[in-house]
PyMOL Python script that loads the backbone (N, CA, C, O; Angstrom):
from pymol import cmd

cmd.read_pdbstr("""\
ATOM      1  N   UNK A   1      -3.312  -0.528 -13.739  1.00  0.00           N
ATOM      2  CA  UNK A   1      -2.874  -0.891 -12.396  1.00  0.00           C
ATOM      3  C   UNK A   1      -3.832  -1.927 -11.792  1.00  0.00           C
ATOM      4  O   UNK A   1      -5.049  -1.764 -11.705  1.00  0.00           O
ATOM      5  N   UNK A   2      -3.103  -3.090 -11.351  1.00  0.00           N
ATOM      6  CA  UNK A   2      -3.922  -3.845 -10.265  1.00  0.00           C
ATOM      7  C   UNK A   2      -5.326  -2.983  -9.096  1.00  0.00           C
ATOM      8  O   UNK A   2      -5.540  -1.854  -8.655  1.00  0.00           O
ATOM      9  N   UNK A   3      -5.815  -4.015  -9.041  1.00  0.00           N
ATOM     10  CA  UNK A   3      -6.905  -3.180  -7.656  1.00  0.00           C
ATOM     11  C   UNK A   3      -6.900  -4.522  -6.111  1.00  0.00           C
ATOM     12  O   UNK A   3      -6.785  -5.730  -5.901  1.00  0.00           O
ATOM     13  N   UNK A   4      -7.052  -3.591  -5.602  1.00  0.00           N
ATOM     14  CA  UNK A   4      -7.146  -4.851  -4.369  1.00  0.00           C
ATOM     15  C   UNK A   4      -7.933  -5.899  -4.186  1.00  0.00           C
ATOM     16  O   UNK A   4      -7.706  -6.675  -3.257  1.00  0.00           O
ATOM     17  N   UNK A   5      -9.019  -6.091  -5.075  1.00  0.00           N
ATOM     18  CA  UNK A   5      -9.687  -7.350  -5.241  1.00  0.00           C
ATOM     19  C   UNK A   5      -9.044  -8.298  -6.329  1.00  0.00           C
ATOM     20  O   UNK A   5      -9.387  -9.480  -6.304  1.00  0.00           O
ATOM     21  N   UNK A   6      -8.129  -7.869  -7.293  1.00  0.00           N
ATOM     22  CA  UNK A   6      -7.285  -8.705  -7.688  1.00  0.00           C
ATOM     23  C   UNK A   6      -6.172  -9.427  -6.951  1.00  0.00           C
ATOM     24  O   UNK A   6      -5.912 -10.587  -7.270  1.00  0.00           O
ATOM     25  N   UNK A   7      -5.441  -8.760  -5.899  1.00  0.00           N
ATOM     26  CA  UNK A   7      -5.060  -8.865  -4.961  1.00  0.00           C
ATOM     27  C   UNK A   7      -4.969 -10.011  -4.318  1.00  0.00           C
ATOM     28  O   UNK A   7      -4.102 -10.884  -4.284  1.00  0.00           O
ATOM     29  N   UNK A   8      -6.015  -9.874  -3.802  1.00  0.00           N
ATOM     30  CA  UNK A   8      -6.804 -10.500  -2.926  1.00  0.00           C
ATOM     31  C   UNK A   8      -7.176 -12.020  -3.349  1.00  0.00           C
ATOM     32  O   UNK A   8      -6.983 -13.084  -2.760  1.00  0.00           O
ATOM     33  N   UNK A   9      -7.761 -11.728  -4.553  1.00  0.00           N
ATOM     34  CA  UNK A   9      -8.197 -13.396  -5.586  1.00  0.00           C
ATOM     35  C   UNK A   9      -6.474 -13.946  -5.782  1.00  0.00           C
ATOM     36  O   UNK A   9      -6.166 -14.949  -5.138  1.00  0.00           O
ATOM     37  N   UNK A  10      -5.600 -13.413  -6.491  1.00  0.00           N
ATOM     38  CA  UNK A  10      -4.389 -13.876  -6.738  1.00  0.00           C
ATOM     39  C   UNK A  10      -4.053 -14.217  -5.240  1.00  0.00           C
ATOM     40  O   UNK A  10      -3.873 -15.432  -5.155  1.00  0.00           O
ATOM     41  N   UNK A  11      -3.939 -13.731  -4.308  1.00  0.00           N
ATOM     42  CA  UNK A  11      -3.170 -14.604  -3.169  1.00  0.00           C
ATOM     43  C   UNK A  11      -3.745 -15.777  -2.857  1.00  0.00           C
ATOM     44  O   UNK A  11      -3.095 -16.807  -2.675  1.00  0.00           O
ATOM     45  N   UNK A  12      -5.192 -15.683  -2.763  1.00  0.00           N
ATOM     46  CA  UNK A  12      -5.955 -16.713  -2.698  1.00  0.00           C
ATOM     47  C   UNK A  12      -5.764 -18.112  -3.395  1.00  0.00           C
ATOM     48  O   UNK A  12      -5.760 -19.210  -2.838  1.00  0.00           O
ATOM     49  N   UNK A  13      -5.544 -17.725  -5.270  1.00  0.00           N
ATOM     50  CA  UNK A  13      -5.528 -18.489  -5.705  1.00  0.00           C
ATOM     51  C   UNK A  13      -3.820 -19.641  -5.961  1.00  0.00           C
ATOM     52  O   UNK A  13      -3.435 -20.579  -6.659  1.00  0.00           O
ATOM     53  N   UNK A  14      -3.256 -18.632  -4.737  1.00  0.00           N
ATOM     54  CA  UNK A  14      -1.472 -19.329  -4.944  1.00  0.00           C
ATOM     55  C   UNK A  14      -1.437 -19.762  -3.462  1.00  0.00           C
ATOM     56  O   UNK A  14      -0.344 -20.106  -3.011  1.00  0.00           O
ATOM     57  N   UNK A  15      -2.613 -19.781  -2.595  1.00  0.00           N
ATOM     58  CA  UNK A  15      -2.344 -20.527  -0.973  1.00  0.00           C
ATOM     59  C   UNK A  15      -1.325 -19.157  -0.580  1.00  0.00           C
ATOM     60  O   UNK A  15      -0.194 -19.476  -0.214  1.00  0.00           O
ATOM     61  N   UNK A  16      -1.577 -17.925  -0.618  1.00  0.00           N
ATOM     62  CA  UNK A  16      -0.297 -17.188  -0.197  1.00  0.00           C
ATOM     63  C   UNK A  16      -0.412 -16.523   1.360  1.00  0.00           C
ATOM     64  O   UNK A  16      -0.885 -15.401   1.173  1.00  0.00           O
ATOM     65  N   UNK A  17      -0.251 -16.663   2.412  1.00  0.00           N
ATOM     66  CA  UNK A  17      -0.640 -15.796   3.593  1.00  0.00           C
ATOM     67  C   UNK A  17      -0.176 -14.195   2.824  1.00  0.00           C
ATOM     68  O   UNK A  17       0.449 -14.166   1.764  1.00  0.00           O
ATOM     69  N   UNK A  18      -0.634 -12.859   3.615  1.00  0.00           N
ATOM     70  CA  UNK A  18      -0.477 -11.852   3.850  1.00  0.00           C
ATOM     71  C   UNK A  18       1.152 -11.592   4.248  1.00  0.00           C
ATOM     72  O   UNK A  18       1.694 -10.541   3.906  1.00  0.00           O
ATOM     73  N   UNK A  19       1.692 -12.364   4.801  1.00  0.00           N
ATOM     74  CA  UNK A  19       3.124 -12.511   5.456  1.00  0.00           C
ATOM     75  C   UNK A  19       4.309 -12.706   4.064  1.00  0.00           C
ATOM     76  O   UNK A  19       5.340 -12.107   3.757  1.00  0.00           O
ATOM     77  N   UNK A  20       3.353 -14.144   3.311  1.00  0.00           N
ATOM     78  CA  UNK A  20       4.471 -14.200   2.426  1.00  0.00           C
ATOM     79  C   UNK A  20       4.218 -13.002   1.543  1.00  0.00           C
ATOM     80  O   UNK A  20       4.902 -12.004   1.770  1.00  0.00           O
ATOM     81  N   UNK A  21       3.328 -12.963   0.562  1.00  0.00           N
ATOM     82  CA  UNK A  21       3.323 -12.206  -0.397  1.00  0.00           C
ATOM     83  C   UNK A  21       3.932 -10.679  -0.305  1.00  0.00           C
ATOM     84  O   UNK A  21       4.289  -9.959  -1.237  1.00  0.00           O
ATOM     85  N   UNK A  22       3.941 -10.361   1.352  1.00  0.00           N
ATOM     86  CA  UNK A  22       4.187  -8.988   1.878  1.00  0.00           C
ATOM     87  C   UNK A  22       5.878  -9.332   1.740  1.00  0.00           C
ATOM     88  O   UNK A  22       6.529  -8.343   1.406  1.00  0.00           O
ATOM     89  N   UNK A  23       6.357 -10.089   1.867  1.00  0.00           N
ATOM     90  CA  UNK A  23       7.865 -10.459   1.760  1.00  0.00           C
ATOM     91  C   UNK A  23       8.401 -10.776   0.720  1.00  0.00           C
ATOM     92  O   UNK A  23       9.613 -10.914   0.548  1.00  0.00           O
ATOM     93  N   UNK A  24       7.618 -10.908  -0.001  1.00  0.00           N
ATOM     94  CA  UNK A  24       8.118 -11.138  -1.727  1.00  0.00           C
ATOM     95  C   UNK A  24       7.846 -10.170  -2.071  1.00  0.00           C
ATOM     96  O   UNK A  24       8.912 -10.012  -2.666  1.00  0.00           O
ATOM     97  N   UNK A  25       7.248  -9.132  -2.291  1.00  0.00           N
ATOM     98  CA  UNK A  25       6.752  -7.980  -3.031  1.00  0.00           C
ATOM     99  C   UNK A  25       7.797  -6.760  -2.108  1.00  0.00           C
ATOM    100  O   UNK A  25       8.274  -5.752  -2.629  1.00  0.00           O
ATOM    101  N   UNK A  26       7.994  -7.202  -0.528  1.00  0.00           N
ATOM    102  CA  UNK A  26       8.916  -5.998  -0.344  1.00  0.00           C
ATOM    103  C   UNK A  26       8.537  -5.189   0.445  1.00  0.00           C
ATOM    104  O   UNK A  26       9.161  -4.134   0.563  1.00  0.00           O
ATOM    105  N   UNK A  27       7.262  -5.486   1.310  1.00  0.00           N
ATOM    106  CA  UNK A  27       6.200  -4.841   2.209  1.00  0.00           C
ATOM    107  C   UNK A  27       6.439  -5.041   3.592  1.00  0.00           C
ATOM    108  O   UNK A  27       7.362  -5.726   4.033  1.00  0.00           O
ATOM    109  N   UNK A  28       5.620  -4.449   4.255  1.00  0.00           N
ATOM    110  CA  UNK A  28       5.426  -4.735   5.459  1.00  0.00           C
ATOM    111  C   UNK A  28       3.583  -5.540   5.609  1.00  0.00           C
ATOM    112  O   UNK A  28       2.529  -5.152   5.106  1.00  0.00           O
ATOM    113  N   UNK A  29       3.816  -6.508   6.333  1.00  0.00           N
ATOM    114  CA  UNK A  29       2.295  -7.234   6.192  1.00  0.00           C
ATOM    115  C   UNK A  29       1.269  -6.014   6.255  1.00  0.00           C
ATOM    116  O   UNK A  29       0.401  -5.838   5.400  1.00  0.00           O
ATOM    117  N   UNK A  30       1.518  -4.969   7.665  1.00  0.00           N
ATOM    118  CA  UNK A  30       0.388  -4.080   7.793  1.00  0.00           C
ATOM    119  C   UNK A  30       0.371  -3.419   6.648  1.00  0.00           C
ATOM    120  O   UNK A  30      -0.750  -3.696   6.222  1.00  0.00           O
ATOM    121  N   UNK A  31       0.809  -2.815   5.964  1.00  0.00           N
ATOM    122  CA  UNK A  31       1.117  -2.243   4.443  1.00  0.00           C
ATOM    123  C   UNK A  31      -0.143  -3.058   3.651  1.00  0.00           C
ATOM    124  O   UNK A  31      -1.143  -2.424   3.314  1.00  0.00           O
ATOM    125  N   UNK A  32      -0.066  -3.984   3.477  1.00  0.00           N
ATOM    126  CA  UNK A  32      -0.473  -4.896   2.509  1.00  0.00           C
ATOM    127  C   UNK A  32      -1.778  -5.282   2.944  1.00  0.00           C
ATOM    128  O   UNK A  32      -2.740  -5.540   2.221  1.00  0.00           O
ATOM    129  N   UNK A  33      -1.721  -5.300   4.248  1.00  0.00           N
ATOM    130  CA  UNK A  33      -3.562  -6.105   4.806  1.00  0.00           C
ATOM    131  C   UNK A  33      -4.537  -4.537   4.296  1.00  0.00           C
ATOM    132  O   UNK A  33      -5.688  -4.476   3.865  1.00  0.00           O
ATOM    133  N   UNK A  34      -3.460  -3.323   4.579  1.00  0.00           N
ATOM    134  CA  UNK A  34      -4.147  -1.562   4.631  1.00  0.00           C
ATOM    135  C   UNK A  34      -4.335  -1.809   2.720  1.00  0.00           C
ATOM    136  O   UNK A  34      -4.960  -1.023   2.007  1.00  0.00           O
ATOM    137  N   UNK A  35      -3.877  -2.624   2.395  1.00  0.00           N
ATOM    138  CA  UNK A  35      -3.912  -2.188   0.370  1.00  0.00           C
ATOM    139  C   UNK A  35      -5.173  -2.899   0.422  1.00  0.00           C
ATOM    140  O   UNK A  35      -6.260  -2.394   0.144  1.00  0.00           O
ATOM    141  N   UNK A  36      -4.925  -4.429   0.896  1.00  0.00           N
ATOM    142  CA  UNK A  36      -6.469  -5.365   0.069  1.00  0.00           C
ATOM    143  C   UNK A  36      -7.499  -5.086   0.936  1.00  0.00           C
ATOM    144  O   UNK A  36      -8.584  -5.644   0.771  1.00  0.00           O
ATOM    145  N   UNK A  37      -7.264  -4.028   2.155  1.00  0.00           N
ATOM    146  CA  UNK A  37      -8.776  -4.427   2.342  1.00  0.00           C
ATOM    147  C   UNK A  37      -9.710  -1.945   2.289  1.00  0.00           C
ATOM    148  O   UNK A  37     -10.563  -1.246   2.836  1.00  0.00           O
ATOM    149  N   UNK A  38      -8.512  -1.871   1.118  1.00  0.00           N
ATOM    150  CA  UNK A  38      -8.774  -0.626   0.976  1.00  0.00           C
ATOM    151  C   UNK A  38      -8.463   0.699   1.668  1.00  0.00           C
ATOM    152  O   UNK A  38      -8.593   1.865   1.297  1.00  0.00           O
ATOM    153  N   UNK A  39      -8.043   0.181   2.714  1.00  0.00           N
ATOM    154  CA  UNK A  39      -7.453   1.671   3.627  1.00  0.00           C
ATOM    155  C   UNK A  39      -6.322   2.249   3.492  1.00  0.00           C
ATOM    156  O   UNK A  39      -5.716   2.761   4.433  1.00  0.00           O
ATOM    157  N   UNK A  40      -5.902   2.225   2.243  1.00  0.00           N
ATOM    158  CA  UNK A  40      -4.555   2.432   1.945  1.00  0.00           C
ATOM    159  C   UNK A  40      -4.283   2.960   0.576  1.00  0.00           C
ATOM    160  O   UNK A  40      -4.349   1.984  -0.171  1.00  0.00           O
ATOM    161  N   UNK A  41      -3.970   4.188  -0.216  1.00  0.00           N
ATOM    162  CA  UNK A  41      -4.035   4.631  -1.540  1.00  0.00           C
ATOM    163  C   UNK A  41      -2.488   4.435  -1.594  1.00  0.00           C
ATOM    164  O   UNK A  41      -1.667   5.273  -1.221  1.00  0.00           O
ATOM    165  N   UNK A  42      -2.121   2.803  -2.280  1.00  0.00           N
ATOM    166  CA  UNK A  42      -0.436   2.833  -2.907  1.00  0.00           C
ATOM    167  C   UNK A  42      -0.059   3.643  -3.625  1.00  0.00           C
ATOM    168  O   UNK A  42      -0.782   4.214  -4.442  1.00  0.00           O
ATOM    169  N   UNK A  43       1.482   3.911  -3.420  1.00  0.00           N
ATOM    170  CA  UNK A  43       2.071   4.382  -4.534  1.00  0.00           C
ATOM    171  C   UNK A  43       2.184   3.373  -6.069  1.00  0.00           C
ATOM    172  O   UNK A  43       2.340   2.163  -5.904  1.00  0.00           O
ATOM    173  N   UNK A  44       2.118   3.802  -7.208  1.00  0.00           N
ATOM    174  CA  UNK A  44       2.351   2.893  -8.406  1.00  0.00           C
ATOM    175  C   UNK A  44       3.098   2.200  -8.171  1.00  0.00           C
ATOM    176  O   UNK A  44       2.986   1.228  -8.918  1.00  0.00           O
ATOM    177  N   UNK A  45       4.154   2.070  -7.276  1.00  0.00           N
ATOM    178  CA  UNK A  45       5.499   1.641  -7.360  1.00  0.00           C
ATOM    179  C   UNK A  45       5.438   0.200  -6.512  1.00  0.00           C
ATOM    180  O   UNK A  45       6.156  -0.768  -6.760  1.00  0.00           O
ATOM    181  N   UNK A  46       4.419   0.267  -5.448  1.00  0.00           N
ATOM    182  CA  UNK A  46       4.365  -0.282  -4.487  1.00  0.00           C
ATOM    183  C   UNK A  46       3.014  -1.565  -5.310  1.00  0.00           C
ATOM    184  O   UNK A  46       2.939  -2.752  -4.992  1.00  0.00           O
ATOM    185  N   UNK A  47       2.239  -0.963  -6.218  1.00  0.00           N
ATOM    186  CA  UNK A  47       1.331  -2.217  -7.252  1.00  0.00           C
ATOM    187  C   UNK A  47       2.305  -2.761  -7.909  1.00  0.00           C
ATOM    188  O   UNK A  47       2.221  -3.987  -7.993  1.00  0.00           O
ATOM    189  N   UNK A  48       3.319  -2.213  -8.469  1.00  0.00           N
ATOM    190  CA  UNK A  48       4.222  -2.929  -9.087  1.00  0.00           C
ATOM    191  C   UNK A  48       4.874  -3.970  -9.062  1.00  0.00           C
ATOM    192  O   UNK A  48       5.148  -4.838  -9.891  1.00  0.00           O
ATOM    193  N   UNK A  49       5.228  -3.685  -7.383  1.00  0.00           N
ATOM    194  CA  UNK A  49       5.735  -5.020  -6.568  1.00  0.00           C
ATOM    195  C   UNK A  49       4.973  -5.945  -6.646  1.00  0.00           C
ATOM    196  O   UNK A  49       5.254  -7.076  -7.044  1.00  0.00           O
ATOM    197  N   UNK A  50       4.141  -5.634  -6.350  1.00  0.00           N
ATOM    198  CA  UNK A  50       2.660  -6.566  -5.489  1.00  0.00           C
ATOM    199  C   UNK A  50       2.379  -7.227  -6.632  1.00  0.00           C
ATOM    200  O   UNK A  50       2.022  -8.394  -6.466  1.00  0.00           O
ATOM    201  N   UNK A  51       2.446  -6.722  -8.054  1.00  0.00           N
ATOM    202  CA  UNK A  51       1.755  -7.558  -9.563  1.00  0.00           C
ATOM    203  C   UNK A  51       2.779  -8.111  -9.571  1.00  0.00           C
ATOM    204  O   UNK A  51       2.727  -9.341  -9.581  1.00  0.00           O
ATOM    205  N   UNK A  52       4.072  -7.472  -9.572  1.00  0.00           N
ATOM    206  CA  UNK A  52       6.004  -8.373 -10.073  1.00  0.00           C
ATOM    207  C   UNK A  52       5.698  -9.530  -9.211  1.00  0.00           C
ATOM    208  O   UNK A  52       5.622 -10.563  -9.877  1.00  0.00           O
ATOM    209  N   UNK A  53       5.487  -9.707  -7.884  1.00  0.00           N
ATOM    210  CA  UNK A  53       5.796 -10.734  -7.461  1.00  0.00           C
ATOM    211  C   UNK A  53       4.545 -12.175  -7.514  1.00  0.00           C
ATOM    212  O   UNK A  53       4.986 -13.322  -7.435  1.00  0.00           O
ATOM    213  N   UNK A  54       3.362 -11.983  -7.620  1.00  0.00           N
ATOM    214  CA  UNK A  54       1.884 -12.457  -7.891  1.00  0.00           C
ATOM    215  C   UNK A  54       2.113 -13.226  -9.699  1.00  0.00           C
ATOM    216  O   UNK A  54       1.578 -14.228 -10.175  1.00  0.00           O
ATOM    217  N   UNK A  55       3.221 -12.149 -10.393  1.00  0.00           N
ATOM    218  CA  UNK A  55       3.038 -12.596 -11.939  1.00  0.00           C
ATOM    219  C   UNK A  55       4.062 -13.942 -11.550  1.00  0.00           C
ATOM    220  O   UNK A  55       3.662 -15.064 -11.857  1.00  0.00           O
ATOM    221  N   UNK A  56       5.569 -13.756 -10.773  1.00  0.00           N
ATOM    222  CA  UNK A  56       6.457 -14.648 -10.433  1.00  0.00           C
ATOM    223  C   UNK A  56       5.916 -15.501 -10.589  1.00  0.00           C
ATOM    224  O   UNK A  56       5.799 -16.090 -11.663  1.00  0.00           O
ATOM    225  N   UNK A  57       5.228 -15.927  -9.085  1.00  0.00           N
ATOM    226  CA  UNK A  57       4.297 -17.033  -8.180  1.00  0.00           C
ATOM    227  C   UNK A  57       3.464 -17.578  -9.690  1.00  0.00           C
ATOM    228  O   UNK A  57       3.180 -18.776  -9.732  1.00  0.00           O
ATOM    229  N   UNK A  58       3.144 -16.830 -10.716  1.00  0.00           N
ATOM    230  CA  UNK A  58       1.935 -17.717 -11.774  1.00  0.00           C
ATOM    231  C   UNK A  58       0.809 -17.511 -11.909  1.00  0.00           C
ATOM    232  O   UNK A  58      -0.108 -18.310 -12.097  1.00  0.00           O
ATOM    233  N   UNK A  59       0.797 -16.045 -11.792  1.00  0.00           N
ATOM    234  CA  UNK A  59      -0.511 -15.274 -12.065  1.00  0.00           C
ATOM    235  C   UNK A  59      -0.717 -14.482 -13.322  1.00  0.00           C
ATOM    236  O   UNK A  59      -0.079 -13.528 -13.768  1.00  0.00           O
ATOM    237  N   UNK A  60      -1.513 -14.960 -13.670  1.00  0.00           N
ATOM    238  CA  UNK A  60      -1.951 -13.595 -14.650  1.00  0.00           C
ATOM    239  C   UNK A  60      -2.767 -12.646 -14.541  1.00  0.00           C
ATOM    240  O   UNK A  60      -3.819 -13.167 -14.172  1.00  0.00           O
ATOM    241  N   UNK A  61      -2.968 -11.075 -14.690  1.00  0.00           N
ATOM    242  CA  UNK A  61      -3.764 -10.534 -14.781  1.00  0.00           C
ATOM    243  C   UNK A  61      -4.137 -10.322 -15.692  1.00  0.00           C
ATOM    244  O   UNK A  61      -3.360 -10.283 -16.647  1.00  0.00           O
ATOM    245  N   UNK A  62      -5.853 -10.016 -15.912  1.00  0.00           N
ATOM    246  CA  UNK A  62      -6.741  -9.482 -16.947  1.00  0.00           C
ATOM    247  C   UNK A  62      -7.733  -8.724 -16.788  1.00  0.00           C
ATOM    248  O   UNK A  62      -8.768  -8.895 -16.144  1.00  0.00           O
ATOM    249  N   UNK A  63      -7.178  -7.403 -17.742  1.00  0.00           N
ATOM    250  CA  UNK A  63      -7.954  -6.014 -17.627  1.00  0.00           C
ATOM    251  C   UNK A  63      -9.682  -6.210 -17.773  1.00  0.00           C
ATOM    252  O   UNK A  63     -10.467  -7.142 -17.948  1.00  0.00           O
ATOM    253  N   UNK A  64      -9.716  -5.351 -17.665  1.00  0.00           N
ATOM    254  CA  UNK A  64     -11.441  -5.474 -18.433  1.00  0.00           C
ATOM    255  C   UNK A  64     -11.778  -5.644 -19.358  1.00  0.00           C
ATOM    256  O   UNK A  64     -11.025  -5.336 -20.282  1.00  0.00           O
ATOM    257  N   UNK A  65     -12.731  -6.068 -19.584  1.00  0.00           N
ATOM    258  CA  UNK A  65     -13.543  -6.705 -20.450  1.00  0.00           C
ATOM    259  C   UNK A  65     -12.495  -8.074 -21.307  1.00  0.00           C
ATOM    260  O   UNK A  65     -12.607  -8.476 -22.465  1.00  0.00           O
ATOM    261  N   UNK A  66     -11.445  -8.562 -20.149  1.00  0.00           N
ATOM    262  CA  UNK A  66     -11.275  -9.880 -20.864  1.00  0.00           C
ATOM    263  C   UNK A  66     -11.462 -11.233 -19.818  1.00  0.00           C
ATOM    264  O   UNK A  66     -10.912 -12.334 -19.845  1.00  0.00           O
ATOM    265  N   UNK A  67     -12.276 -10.774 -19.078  1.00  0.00           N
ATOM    266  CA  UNK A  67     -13.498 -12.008 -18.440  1.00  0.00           C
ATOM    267  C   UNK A  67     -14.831 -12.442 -19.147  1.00  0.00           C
ATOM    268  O   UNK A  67     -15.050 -12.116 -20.313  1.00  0.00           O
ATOM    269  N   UNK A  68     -15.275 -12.816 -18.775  1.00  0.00           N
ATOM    270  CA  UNK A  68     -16.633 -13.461 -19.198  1.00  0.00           C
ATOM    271  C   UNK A  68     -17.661 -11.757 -18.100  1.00  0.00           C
ATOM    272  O   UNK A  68     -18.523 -11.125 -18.710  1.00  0.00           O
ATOM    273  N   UNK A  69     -17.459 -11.543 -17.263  1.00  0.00           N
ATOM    274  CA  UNK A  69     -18.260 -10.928 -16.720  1.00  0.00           C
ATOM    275  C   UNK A  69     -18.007  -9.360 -17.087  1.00  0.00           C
ATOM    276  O   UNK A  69     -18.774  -8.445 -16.788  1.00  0.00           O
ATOM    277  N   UNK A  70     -16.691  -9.225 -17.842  1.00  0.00           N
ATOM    278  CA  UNK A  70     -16.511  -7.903 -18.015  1.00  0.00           C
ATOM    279  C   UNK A  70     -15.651  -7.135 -17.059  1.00  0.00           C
ATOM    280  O   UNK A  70     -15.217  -6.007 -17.294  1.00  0.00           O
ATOM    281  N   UNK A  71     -15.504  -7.599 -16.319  1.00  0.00           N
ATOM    282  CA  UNK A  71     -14.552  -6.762 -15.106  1.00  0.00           C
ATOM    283  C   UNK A  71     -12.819  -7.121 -15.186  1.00  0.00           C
ATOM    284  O   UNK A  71     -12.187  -7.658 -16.095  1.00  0.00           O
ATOM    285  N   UNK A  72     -12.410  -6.656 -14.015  1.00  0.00           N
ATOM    286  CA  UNK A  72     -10.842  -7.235 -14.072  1.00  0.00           C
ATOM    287  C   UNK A  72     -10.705  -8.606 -13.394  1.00  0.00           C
ATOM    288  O   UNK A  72     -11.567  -8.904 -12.566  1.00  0.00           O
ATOM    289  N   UNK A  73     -10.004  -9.219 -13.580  1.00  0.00           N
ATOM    290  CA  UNK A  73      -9.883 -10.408 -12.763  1.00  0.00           C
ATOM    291  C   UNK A  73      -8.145 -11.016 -12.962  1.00  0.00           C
ATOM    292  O   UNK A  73      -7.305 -10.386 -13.605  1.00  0.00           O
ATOM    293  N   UNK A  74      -7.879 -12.301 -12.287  1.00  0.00           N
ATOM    294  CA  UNK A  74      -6.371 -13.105 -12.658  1.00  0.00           C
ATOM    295  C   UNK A  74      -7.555 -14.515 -13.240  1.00  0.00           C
ATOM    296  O   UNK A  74      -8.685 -14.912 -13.522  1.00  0.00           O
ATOM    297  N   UNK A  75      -5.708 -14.810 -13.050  1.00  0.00           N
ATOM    298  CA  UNK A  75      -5.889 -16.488 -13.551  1.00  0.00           C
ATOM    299  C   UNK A  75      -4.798 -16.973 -13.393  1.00  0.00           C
ATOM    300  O   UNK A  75      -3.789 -16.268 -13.396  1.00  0.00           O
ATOM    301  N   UNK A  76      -4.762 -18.318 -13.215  1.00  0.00           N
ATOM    302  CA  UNK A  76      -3.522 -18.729 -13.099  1.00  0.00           C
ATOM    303  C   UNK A  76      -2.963 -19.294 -14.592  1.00  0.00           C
ATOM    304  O   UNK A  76      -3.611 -19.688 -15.561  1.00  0.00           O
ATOM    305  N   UNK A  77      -1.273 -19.160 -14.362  1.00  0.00           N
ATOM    306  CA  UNK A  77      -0.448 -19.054 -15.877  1.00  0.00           C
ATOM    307  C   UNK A  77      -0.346 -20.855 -15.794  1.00  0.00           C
ATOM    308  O   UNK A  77      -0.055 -21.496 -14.784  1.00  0.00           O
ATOM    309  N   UNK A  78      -0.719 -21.494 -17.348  1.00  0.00           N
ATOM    310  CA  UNK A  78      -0.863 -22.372 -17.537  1.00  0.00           C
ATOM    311  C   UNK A  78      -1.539 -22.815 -18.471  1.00  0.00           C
ATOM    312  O   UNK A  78      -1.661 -24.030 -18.623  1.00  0.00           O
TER     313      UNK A  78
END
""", "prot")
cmd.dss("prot")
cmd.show_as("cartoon", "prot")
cmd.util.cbc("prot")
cmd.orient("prot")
């Protein structure tokens, strides 16, 4: 499962406000500001969205240990 600092880097890295990504994935913005900035334990169902629509837009995610630093991180598809 995604974590909210992936989140967070993927919106970043697609120019996305909180507004859109919350409207593509199917959210409500407050929903979504409560996920990335941790005050909020999603349902699976609700990361699902949030990765379905982030992978759309041209993201990739990558688990651990397939960074350089070892952690999780994205990237953009390309």
């Amino acid at each position: 499962m995604i974590v909210a600092d992936q989140i967070r880097a993927a919106r970043s890295m697609l120019g996305l406000t909180q507004a859109a990504l919350a409207k593509a994935a199917g959210l409500s913005t407050t929903g979504l500001n409560n996920i990335e900035r941790g005050m909020a334990d999603p349902k699976a169902s609700t990361l699902r969205a949030i990765q379905g629509a982030l992978e759309e837009a041209g993201i990739i995610f990558l688990s651990e240990g397939e960074t350089t630093a070892g952690g999780r991180g994205v990237r953009l598809r390309g």
